[in-house]
N, C-alpha and C positions, 0 to 999 in steps of 0.2 A: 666334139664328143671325145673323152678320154679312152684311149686305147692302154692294155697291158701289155707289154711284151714280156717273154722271158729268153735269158740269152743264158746259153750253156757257152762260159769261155775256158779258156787251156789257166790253168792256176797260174801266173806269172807277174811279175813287176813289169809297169808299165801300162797292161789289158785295159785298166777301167779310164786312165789318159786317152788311149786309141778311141774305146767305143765313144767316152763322151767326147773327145774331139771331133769324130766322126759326126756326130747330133751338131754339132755350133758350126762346121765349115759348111753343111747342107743347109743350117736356120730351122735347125727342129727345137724345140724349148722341150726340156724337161722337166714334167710336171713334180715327180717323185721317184728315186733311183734308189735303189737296195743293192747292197754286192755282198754275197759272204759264200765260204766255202761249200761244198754238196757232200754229199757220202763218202763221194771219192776224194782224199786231197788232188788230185791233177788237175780238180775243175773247181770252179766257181759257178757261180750263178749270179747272175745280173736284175733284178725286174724292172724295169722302167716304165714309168707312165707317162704318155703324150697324149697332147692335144690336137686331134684331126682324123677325117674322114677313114673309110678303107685305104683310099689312094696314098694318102699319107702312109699309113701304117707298110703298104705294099712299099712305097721305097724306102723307110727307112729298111725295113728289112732284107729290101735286096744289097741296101747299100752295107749294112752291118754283113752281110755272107761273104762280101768281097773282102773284110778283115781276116788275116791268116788264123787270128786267135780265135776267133768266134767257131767255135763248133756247133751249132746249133742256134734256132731261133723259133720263138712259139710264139702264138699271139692266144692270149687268154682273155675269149671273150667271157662279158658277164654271166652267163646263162648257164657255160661249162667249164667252169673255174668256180675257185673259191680264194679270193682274195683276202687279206688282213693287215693292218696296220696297227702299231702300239704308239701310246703317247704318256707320258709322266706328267703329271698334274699337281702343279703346286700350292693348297689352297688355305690362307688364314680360316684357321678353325674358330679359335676361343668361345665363346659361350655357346655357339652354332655347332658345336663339335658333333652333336646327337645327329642335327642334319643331314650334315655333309657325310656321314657314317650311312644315314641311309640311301640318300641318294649315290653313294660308291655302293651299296647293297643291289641297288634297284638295276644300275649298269653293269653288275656282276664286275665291279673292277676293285682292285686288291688294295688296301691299305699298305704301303711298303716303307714308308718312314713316319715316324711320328712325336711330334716336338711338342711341347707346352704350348707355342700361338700356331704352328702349321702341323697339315697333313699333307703327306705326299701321296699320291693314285695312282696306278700302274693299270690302265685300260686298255683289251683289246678287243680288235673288231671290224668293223668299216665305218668308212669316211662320216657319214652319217653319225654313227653309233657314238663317234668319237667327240664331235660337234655338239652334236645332242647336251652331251656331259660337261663339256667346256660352258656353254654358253650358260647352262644353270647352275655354275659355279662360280660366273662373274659377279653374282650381286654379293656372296661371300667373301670375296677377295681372292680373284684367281690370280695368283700373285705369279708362276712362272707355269709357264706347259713347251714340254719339246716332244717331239713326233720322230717317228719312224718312218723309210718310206714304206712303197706296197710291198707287200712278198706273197706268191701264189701258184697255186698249182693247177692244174689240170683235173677234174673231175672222173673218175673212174679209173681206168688202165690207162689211160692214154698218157704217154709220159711225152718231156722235150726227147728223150734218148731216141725216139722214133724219129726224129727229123735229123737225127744224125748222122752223115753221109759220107765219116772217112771211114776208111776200109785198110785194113793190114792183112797182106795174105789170106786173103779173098774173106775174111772175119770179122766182123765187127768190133770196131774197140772196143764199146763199152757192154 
């Protein structure tokens, strides 16, 4: 079963060597990894997807809290999260052009470059969604697609900032 996690780490050189080193000396695979900056520049944000039970997911997370950098760890189940991934689609168009026009209508996904024999796609969504569009693109000539990993958040108020547990003169950092 795919678990989400999301990591709130300190913005620095080095962080995303630590956490995924931390994943290959335990023998956790990572399914799909996202890193980019938050609100705040001091922090980044991590999301990664593994493969494995609760148990899984409970140690890699105690094991990521033992990192200095890591401020934070969330796990984003399906049901209270919202997840999303983006992929670029590379697809010979020529005389099918009207097609492929529809079917990027039909997935709500954007035309974003457009040459005499190709079109490029810019779709987002989940895993599924993304799949879906790919595979009814093969018989036109899916000629290149690259993917993003997951990026996702927490449903409601419920932020990562709540599991954050360093304290400066008795205050909350963030």
């Amino acid at each position: 079963m795919r678990q989400v996690l999301s990591i709130l780490v300190q913005n620095q050189p080095g962080v995303l060597v630590r956490v995924a080193g931390m994943f290959s000396r335990r023998g956790f695979n990572i399914d799909s990894l996202t890193v980019g900056v938050t609100q705040d520049p001091e922090y980044s944000r991590i999301t990664a997807a593994v493969c494995g039970d609760q148990s899984v997911v409970d140690q890699v997370t105690k094991q990521l809290e033992k990192l200095v950098e890591v401020v934070a760890v969330q796990s984003l189940s399906q049901t209270s999260s919202v997840t999303r991934g983006m992929a670029l689609l590379k697809v010979r168009a020529g005389d099918k052009r009207t097609e492929v026009l529809k079917l990027a209508e039909v997935f709500r996904a954007n035309v974003v470059d457009v040459q005499e024999t190709t079109l490029t796609l810019e779709i987002t969504g989940d895993e599924d969604k993304i799949n879906a569009l790919a595979d009814l693109l093969v018989p036109y000539g899916l000629l290149e697609m690259i993917r993003t990993g997951l990026i996702g958040l927490a449903r409601g108020e419920n932020t990562i900032y709540q599991y954050e547990e360093r304290y400066t003169h008795d205050e909350n950092v963030l």
